[in-house]
C-alpha positions as CSV (number, residue, x, y, z in Angstrom):
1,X,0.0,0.0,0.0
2,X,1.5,3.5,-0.8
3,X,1.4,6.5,1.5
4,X,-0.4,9.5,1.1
5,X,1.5,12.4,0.0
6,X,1.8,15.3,2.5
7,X,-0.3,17.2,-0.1
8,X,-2.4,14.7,-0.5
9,X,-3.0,14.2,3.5
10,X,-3.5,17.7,4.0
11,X,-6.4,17.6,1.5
12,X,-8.6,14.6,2.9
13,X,-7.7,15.9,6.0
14,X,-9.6,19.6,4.5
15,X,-11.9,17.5,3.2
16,X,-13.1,15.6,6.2
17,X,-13.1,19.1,8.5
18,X,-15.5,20.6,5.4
19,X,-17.7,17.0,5.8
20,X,-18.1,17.2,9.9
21,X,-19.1,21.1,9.2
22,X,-21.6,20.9,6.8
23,X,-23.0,17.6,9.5
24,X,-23.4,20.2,11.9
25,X,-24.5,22.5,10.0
26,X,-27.1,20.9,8.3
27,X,-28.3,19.5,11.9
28,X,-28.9,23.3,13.4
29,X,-30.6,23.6,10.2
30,X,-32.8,21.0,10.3
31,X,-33.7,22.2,14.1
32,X,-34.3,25.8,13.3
33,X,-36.5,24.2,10.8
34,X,-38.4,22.3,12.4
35,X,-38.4,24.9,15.6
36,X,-39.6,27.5,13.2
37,X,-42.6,25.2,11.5
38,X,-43.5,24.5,15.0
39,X,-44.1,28.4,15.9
40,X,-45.6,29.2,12.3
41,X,-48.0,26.4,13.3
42,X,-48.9,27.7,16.7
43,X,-49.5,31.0,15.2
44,X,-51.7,29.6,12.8
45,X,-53.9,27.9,15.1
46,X,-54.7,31.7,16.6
47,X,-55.6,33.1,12.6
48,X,-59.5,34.3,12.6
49,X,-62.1,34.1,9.9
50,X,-62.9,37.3,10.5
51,X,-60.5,38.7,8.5
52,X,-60.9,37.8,5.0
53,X,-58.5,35.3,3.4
54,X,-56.5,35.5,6.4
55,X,-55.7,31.9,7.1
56,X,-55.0,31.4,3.1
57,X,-52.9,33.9,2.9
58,X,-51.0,32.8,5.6
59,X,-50.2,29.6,4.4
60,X,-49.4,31.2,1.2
61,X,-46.5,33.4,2.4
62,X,-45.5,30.5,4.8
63,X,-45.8,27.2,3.5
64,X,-45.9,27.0,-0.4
C-alpha cells in the first residue's frame, strides 16, 4: 500500500473538516426548521375568519 503524500494528506484531511461542518451545520438547520414550523403552526392555530383570506394567505407566504 503506498502512503499519502503530505499534499495529498492535508487535502482529505480539508476534506473531512469541510464533511463534519456541513454535518453540523445541516443538523442546526434541520432544528431551526423544524423549531420555526413548530411556531408558524402555533401562530396559525390563533388566525381568525374574520378577517378575510387571512388563514389562506397565511399559508401562502409560509408554507408554499
Amino acid at each position: 500500500m503506498t502512503s499519502l503524500t503530505n499534499e495529498s494528506n492535508l487535502t482529505l484531511q480539508k476534506y473531512k473538516l469541510a464533511f463534519e461542518e456541513y454535518k453540523l451545520v445541516k443538523e442546526k438547520f434541520d432544528v431551526g426548521n423544524r423549531d420555526l414550523n413548530a411556531h408558524l403552526s402555533l401562530f396559525k392555530d390563533r388566525l381568525t375568519d374574520t378577517i378575510k383570506n387571512q388563514k389562506e394567505r397565511f399559508q401562502n407566504q409560509f408554507f408554499q
